[in-house]
N, C-alpha and C positions, 0 to 999 in steps of 0.2 A: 472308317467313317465314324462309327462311335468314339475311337479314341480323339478324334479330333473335335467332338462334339463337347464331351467330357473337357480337355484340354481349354477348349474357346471358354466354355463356362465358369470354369474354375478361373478364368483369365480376369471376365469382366465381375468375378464375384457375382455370379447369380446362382439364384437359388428357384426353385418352384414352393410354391404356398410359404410365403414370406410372413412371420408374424408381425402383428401390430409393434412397431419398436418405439411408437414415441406419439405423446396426445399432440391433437391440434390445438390452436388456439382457437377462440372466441372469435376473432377477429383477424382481419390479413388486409395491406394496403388493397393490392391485387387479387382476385379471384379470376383464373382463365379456365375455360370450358373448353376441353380439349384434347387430348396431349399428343394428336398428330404432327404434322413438320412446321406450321403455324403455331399451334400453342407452346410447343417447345421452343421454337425461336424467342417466341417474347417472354417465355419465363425465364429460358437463361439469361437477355438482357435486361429484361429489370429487375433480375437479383445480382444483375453486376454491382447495386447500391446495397451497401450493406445496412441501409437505415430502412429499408422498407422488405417487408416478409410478404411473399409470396405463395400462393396456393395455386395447384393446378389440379383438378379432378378430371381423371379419365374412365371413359364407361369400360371398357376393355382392361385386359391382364396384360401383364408387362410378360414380350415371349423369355424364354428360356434358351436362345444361341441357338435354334434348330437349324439343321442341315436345310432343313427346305424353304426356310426365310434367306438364309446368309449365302449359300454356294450361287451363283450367277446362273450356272448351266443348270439349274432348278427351279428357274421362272414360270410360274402360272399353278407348280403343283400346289400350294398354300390357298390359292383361291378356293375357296366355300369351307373350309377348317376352322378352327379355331378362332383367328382373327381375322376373321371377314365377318361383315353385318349381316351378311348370306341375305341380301334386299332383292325385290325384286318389283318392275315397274309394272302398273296399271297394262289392263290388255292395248296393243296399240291400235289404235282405230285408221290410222293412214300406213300403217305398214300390212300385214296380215293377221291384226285382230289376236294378235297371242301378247303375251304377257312377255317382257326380258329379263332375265338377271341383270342385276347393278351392281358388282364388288366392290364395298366401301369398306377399309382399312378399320378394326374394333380392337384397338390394341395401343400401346403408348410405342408410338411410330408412327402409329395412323396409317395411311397408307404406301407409305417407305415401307410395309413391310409385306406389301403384294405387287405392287407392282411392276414395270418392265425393265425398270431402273434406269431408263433414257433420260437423257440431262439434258433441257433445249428447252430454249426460252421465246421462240417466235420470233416476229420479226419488228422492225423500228415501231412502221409506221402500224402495228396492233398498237402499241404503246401509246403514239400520238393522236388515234382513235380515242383511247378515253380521253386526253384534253377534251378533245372536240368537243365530247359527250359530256361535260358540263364538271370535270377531275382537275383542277391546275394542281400542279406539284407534281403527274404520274406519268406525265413522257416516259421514251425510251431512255432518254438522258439524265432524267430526275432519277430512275431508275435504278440506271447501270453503276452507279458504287455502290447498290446495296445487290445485287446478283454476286458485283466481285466479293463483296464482303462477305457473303456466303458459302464462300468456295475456296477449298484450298486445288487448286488445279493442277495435274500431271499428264503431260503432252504426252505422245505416242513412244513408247520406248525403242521401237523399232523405225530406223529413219526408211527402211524397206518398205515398209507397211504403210508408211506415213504417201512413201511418194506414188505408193500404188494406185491410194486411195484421194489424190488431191487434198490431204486431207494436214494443214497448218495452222500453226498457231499462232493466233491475235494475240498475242501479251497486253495488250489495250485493253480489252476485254473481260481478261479474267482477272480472278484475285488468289495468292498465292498464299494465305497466310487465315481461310477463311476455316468454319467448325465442320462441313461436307467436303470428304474427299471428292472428287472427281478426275477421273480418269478413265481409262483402257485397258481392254483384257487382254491377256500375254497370248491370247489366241484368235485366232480370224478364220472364219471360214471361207473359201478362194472362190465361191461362188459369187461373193459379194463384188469380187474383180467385175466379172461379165457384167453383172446388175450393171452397173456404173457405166462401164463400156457400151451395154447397148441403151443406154438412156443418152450417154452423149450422142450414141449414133443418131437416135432421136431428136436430137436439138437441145435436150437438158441439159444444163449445164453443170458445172460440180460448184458447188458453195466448202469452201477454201476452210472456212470456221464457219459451224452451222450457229455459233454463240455470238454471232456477232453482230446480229443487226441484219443480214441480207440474207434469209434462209430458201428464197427460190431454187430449187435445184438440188441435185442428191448430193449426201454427206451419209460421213462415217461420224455418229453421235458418241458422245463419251458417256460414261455409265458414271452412276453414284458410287464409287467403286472404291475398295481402299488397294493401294497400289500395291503394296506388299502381300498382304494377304489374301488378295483378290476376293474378296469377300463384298458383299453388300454393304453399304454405309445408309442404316437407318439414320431417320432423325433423333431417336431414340440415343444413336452411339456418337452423334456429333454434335447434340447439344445437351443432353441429358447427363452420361456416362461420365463425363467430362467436367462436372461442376456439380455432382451427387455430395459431395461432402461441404455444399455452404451450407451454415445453419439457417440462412432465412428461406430457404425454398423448401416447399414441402409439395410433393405430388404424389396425389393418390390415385390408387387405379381399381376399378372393376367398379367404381361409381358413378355413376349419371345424373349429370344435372338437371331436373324435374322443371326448374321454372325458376325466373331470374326473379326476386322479390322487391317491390317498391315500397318509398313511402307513403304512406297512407293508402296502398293498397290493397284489396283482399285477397289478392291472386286469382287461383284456379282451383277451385273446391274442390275439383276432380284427380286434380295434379296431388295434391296435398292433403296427406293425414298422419301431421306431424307428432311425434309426443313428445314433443318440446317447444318453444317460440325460438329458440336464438338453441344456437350447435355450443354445448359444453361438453368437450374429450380432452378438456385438463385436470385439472382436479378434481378430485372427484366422482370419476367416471369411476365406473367400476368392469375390472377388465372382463366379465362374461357380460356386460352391457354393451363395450366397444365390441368386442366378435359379433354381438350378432348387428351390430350397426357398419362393421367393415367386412366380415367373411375373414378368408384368410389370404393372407399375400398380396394386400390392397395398399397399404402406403409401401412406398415401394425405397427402399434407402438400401441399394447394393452394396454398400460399404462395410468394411469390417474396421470401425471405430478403433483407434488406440487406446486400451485403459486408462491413460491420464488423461485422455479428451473425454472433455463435456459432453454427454450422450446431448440428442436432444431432446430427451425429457428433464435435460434438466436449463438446457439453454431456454427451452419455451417458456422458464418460468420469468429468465430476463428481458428474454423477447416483450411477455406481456407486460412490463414494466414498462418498456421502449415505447412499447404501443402505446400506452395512454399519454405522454408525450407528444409523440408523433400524431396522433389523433387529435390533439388541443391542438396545436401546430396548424394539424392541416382543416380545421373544422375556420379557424378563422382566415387560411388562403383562400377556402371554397366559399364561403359566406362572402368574399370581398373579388372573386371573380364572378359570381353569380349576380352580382346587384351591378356589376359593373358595364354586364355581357350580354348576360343569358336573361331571356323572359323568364318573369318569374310568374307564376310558379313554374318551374321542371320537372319532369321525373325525374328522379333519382334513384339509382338502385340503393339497397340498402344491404344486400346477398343472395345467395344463391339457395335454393332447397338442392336436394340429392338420397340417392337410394339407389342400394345395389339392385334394385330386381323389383319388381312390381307387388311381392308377396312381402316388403320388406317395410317398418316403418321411415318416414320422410322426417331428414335430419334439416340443417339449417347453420348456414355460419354466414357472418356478414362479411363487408369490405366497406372500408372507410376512404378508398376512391373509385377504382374504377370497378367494375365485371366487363369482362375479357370472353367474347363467345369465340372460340376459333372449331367449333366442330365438326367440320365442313360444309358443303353446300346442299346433304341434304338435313341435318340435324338442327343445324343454326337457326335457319327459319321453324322447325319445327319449336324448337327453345322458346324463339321468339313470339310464336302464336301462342303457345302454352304459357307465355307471361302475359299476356294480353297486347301485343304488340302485333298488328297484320290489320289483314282485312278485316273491317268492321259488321260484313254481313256473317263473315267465316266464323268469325270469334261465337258473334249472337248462335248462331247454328248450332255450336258445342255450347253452348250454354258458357263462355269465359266471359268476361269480365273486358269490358274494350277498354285500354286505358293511353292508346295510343291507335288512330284509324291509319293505317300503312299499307295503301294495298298492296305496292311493288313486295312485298314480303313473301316469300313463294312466289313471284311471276319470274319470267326472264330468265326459268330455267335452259339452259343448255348443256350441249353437251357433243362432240365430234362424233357422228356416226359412221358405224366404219362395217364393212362387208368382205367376207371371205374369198378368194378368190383363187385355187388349186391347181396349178399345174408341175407335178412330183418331174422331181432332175431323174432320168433313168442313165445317166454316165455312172458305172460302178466303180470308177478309178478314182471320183471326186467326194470324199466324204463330206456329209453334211448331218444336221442333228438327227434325220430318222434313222438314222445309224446309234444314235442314244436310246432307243429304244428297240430295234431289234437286232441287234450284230452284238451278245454279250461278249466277246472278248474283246472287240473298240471298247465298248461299256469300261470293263476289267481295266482296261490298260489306260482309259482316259481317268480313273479313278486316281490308280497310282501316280499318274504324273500329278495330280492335282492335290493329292496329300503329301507326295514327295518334294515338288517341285515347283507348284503354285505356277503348273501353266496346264497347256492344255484345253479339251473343249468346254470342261464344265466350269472354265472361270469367265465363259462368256457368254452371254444369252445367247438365243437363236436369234434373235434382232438385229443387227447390228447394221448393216451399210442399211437408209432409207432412202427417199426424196420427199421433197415437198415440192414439185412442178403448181406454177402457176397455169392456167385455163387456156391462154397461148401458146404453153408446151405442146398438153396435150390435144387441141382441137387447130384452132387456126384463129389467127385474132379477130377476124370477120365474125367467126362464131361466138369467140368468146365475147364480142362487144354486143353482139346479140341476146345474149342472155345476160348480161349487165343492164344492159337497156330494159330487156321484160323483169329484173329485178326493180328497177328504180319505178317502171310504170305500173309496181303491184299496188293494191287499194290493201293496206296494211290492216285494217277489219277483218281481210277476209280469213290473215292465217293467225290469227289469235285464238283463244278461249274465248268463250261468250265474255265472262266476267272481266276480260282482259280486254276484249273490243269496244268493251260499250263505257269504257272509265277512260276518260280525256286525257290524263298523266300517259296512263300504260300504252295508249294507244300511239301519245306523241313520242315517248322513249322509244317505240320500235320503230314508227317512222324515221327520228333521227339516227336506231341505228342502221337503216333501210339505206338512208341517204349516204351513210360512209360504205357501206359493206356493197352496194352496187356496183360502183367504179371499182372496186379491188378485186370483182371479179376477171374485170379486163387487164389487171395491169399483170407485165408480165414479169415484175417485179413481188409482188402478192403471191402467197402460197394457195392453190383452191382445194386441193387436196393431198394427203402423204399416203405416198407407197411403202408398205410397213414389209420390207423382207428377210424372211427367217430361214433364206437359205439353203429350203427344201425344196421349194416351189407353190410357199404358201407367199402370195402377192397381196397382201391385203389391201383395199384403198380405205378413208376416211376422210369424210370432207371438213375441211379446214376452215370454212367460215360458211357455219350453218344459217341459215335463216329460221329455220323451226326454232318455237319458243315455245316450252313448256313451264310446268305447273307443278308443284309441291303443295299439299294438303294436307292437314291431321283428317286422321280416319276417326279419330278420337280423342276425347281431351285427355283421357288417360296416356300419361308420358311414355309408357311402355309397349302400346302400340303401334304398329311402325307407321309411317307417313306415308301417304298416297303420291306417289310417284309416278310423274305421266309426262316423260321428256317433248310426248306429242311426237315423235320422229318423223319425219316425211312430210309434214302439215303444210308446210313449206314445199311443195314438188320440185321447188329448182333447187331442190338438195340433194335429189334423186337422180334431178339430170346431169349434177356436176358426178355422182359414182357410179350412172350409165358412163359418162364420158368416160371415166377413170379406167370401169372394165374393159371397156374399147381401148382405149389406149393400152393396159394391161396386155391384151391379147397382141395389139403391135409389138408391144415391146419382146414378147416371150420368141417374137417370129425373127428378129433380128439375126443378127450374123453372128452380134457378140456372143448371144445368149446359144447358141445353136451347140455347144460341145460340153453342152450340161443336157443336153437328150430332154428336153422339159417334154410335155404330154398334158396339154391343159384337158381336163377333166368338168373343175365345175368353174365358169357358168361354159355349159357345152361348147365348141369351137362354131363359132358361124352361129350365135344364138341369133334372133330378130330384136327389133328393140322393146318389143313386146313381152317378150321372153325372159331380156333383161329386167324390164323394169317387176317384174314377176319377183325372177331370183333375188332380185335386192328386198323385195317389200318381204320377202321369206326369211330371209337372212340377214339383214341390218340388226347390227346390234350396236351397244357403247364400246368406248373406247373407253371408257374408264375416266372422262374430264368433264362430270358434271360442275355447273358452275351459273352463275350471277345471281342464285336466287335471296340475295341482302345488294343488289345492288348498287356502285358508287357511282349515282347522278343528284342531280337536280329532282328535289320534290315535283317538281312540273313537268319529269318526265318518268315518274314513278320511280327515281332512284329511296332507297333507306338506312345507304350510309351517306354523310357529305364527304370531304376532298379529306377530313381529319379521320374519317373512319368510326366517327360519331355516329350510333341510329337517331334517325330523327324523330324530337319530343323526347330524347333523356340529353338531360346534362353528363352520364357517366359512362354508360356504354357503348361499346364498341365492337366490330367487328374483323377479323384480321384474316379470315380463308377465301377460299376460291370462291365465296358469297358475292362478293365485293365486287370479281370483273364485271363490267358491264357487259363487254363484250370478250369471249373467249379466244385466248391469242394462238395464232397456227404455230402450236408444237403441244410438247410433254408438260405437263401442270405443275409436278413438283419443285423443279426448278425456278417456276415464277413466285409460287405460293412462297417458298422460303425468301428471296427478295423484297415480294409485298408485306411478309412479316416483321422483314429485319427495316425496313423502313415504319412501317406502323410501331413498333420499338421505339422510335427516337420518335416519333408523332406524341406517342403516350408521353415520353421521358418530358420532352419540352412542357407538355403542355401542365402535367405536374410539377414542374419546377417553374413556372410562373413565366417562360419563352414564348409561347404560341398563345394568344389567346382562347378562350372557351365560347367564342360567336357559334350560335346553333342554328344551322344551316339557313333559313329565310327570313329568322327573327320573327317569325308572325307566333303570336298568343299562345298558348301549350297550355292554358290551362283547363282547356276542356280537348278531348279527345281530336285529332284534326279529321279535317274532312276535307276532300277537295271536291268539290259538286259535280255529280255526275253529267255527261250532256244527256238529257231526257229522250235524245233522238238514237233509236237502237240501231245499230250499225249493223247494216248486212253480211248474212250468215252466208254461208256454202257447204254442202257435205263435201267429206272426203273427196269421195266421185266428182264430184263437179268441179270442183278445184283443179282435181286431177286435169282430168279433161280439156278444160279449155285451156290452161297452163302449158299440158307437153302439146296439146296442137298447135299451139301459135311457136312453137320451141321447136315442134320439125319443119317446119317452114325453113328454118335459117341451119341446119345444125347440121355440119360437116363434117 
């Protein structure tokens, strides 16, 4: 294991505490806050222009090729280490009043370097939800060249395996030439057969490609995988690794972005205690002034430069030459899209502040077009508030500066919650992964085939066959139109936040997204939940189109404190009753014929629980799924959206947003796979619109020169506790529920 450790390292040229190898400049076209599978995507495409220099700052260390990032059959052990934000959400008050862990990716990979590694993009009609929801350009179809374009794709190597599992390939679909391997591991566990088998027995159907637009039903999902070396494919190694030696890109790591700076701004007094006004680490600097303003192993340049090549301490010197060039250039395109487009006045960014650690002084470098937030869904807004961009009462509260009223900013969190579900295979003839932890000679011998031979079980998660059954799988369509119907007849006040219910935008945004997400409960085309199985006889469900909407908050203005995280889980009760149905169905499913010669033994939630019982174990047990998401996001100002269809926040002319912020609504599958699409299309959003293609129209055109506001309705919308919601909710829901 170490030799292979050692080996991969020496491969990709990495090192641990990397010194400073080269100043920054003053100035950079782009500045991206980030360096997850979004920031990465757009840094390597617009440093595909060699006339514009690039910066990406990430709060996290670049890892070092460990075993327990890259091997496959090592999935989950990296959560709470290293590179995890090690987060954790607000107590829940509609679940059982406890607090959850939330693993968000703290590393330039982001989270490519924790997660399950499943590649699955949901379904059409997620996609033609956002149109609806106020997005043209973001169909499933606007889409699908930039998913292909993301992907270099490797069908099933085994035509056996392939036909066992229903499981072929759209060439339509995918793209073959893309910077993400994806593929399949040279290994399968056989239990995954029955899964499959007793789902069909069930009436589930198999979905042929789960990539393809129709994900009702169980598939065998393909992994982030590199085929040869069966190894994980961070974003970090397929867009980073790969384009480390252009001189215009510069990406630093173990930095955080404090607060995005405007013109004629004062910021955040709290954010900011700079000893400089503008970032100088060119000339100048003095190198025990850059350590303690970097640390060590912060810009991160894996290459081992050839002697007759220009380091880039010494390119930076031509670069800043470039730059003031490029700056006159584009000072008079922006001057003559701005008078032409944009209300004037705009905000306009001007740079970014940053600082390793809270104990650390707050540096400063600009950008002479855009800043680029890709931090994820829950940093982004946090960014955001911490520049003066959010809610106007939130800001006031931490004493910021409002310089933009946004309340969608933090609202419309979400996120798939998902519940554990136990029933261990007792067939000792059928190995499966709890044989990775107690059977050390499997252990021994699955080792050597995977260093020897690159197959085996540790090139494969425990994951791998899942479903996504639609609400007429599992129930009966009669029911499931029933609880469509009590979703469409909800008074959408009632499962909000106070601050969320009683503001006209946020209240319409969730009714509108109420109006699409009702009907897809009954279609039996719509995913309502995914059966996550790993093999052992861990069943997990997670419902697939939540209606709970939660809430992101600074705890404080200080940047270094983490965010009030309150996904609000279960707020929503008919969330709980599509993962009562799921456990019920679960428990059908384990009773099957198929599944019967794998000895399953369902344990938790007990056999024959009541629905009482159930709804207990869930509010015990619900936890994330790990796809938090929309809180920046892409609507209509009038339905509390805060990016428009360009990916613009609204009230700047220059920033933008590019992660899971954006969805309005969260599509039924795996996030990764969408976030690198939504990137590599906001890539060409940006690229046009600085090359003078897309116009710079800012979202409603109305005035920006004093902070906005959209008037609240004075009449307060009614509250419900938990309890009470509860209540009336699942009573009118046993009534019909079969």
């Amino acid at each position: 294991m170490l030799a292979f450790s050692l080996a991969y390292i020496c491969l990709l040229g990495i090192a641990s505490a990397l010194p400073l190898n080269s100043p920054l400049l003053d100035e950079y076209d782009y500045i991206i806050v980030g360096g997850g599978p979004a920031g990465l995507t757009v840094a390597n495409r617009l440093s595909e222009d060699p006339n514009v220099n690039v910066l990406l700052l990430e709060a996290g260390p670049a890892d070092v090729g460990e075993d327990i990032i890259y091997v496959p059959g090592l999935i989950g052990h990296d959560i709470g280490g290293r590179y995890d934000w090690n987060l954790s959400t607000v107590p829940q008050a509609y679940l059982d009043g406890n607090p959850r862990s939330i693993p968000q990716g703290r590393a330039l990979g982001g989270g490519t370097l924790l997660n399950g590694m499943l590649w699955s993009r949901g379904g059409r009609e997620d996609y033609d939800d956002w149109v609806q929801l106020g997005s043209p350009g973001w169909s499933w179809d606007d889409l699908l060249p930039y998913f292909k374009k993301s992907e270099t794709y490797s069908p099933m190597q085994s035509e056996t395996v392939a036909e066992q599992y229903s499981s072929w390939e759209d060439t339509s679909v995918h793209g073959y030439d893309g910077p993400v391997n994806v593929s399949f591991p040279h290994y399968t566990w056989n239990a995954s057969i029955n899964l499959f088998e007793g789902l069909n027995e069930l009436g589930v159907p198999t979905a042929f490609d789960p990539n393809a637009g129709d994900v009702a039903g169980a598939s065998y999902l393909p992994f982030d995988l590199e085929p040869l070396t069966q190894s994980r494919a961070t974003a970090r190694r397929a867009y980073f690794d790969t384009v480390v030696d252009r001189p215009n890109l510069w990406v630093v790591t173990e930095q955080a972005v404090t607060q995005v700076l405007f013109n004629g701004a004062q910021g955040n007094p709290d954010a900011s205690t700079p000893v400089s006004t503008t970032m100088n680490l060119g000339q100048g600097t003095s190198p025990s002034t850059r350590d303690s303003i970097f640390g060590q192993g912060s810009v991160l340049n894996i290459s081992s430069l050839p002697v007759d090549r220009p380091t880039r301490g010494s390119l930076a010197k031509r670069n800043i030459l470039s730059t003031l060039w490029r700056r006159l250039r584009l000072s008079f395109n922006i001057f003559r899209r701005q008078t032409s487009t944009l209300p004037s006045p705009t905000l306009i960014a001007t740079g970014v502040e940053f600082a390793p650690d809270a104990q650390s002084p707050r540096q400063t470098v600009r950008a002479s077009r855009e800043v680029i937030l890709a931090a994820g869904a829950i940093h982004t807004p946090q960014v955001l508030m911490l520049s003066g961009i959010g809610p106007s009462d939130h800001l006031q509260h931490h004493g910021i500066e409002t310089l933009v009223d946004l309340p969608g900013v933090g609202n419309n969190l979400q996120d798939h919650m998902q519940v554990w579900c136990w029933a261990p295979y007792h067939n000792p003839y059928t190995p499966n992964p709890t044989a990775l932890n107690t059977d050390q000679a499997f252990v021994n011998a699955s080792w050597d085939e995977y260093w020897t031979r690159r197959t085996g079980p540790f090139t494969s998660g425990a994951i791998a066959g899942v479903a996504f059954p639609s609400l007429p799988h599992i129930t009966s369509p009669t029911t499931a139109s029933s609880l469509a119907s009590l979703a469409a007849a909800q008074l959408p006040a009632l499962y909000l936040s106070p601050s969320a219910a009683t503001h006209p935008a946020l209240l319409a945004g969730y009714s509108a997204q109420l109006s699409l997400l009702a009907p897809a409960l009954a279609s039996p085309s719509r995913a309502a939940y995914e059966l996550i199985n790993a093999n052992d006889g861990d069943l997990t469900a997670a419902t697939m189109r939540p209606l709970s909407r939660g809430t992101l908050r600074l705890a404080s203005p200080q940047p270094f404190v983490p965010p009030l995280i309150d996904p609000r889980y279960g707020s929503n009760p008919l969330d709980l009753l599509v993962l009562r149905a799921a456990l019920a169905f679960n428990a059908r499913l384990i009773a099957t014929r198929a599944m019967a010669p794998l000895a399953p033994a369902q344990t938790s939630p007990r056999p024959g629980a009541s629905e009482q019982e159930l709804d207990a174990y869930i509010r015990a047990r619900a936890q994330t799924e790990y796809h938090p998401s929309g809180t920046a996001a892409m609507m209509p100002l009038a339905l509390g959206g805060v990016v428009d269809s360009e990916l613009r926040v609204y009230g700047t002319g220059n920033v933008r947003v590019v992660d899971a912020s954006v969805m309005p609504v969260v599509p039924a599958g795996h996030l990764q796979g969408v976030v690198y699409g939504v990137a590599e299309k906001a890539a060409d959003i940006i690229k046009a619109a600085n090359g003078g293609l897309v116009g710079g129209e800012l979202g409603d055109g109305q005035d920006l020169s004093e902070p906005m506001h959209l008037a609240p309705d004075t009449t307060a919308a009614p509250q419900a506790s938990p309890a009470q919601v509860d209540v009336v909710t699942m009573t009118t829901f046993l009534t019909v529920y079969v």
